[in-house]
N, C-alpha and C positions, 0 to 999 in steps of 0.2 A: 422283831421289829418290822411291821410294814415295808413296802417300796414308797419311795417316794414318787411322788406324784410330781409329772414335768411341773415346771411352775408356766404361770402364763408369757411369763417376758420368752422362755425358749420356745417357747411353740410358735409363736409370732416373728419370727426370727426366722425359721423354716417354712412359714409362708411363702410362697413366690410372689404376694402381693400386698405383703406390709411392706408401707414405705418406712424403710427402715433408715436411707440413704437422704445425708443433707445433699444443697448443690454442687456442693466443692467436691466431696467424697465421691460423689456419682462421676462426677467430671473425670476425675482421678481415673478412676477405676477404669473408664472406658477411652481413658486416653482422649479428652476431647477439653473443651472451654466450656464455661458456666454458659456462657454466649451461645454455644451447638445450641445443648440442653434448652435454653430457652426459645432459640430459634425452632426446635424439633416441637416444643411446645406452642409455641405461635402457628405451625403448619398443623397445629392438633394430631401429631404421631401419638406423642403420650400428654396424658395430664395429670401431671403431680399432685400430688394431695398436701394440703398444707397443715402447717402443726399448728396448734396453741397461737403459737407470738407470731405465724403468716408466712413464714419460711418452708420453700419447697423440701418436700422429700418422697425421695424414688423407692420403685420396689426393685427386684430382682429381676420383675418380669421386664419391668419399663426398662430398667438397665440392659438388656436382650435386646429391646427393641434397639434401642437408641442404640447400642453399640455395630449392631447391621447397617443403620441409617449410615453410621460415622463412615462405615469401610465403603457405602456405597460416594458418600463425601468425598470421603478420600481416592477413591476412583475418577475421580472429575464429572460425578452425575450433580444435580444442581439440589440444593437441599428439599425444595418442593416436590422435584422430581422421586428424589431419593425416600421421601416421607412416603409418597403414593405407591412405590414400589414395594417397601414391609407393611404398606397395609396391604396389598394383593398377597404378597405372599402370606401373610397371616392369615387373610380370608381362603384363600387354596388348603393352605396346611389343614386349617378346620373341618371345611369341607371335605377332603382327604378321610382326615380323621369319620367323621360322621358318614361318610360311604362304607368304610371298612365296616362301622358298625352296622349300617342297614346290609349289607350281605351275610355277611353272620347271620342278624336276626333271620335274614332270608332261609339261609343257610339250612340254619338249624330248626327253622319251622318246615322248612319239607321235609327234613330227616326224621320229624316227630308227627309229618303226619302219614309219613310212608310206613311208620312202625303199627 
C-alpha cells in the first residue's frame, strides 16, 4: 500500500503564514485583548487576512509578532511606540539574515576561484 500523501488541510497548518487563528483564539494565545490585536492592526504591525464571512484570522507568524509588541506593552512602551520597534527589529533580523548570506556567497566564491 502506498504512503499517504499529507493531505492539504496539514500542510497549511504548518505554514507559519496561514491564518489559521480566529480573533479570540489569537488573543488567547498571546495573552492579550481582541482590542491589542486590533489596535496592533490599526498601527499596521500585522494585517490579518479575513475569511469567507469578514472575520479576522492570524497566522503564526503574526501571532510572533503581536506577542513581542504585547511584552513591549506590557513593559510600559506605548503601543505606536511598541509597533515601530518589531518592525525594526524584524527589519535588522532580515537584514542579518541576508548578510550572513552575502558572505557566504563571498565566502565561497573566493574559495572557488583560488582553486
Amino acid at each position: 500500500m502506498p504512503p499517504e500523501a499529507p493531505s492539504p488541510t496539514s500542510d497549511r497548518f504548518d505554514d507559519d503564514d496561514y491564518p489559521a487563528y480566529t480573533m479570540g483564539r489569537a488573543a488567547e494565545m498571546i495573552g492579550a485583548t481582541p482590542g491589542f490585536l486590533r489596535a496592533i492592526g490599526e498601527a499596521r504591525l500585522i494585517t490579518p487576512l479575513r475569511s469567507d464571512g469578514g472575520h479576522r484570522r492570524y497566522s503564526r507568524y503574526q501571532l510572533r509578532i503581536a506577542a513581542r509588541a504585547r511584552e513591549l506593552v506590557d513593559a510600559g512602551t506605548p503601543v505606536d511606540a511598541a509597533c515601530r520597534i518589531v518592525i525594526l527589529e524584524d527589519q535588522l533580523e532580515e537584514a542579518l539574515r541576508l548578510n550572513e548570506e552575502l558572505c557566504k556567497s563571498t565566502a565561497d566564491a573566493g574559495r572557488a576561484a583560488e582553486s
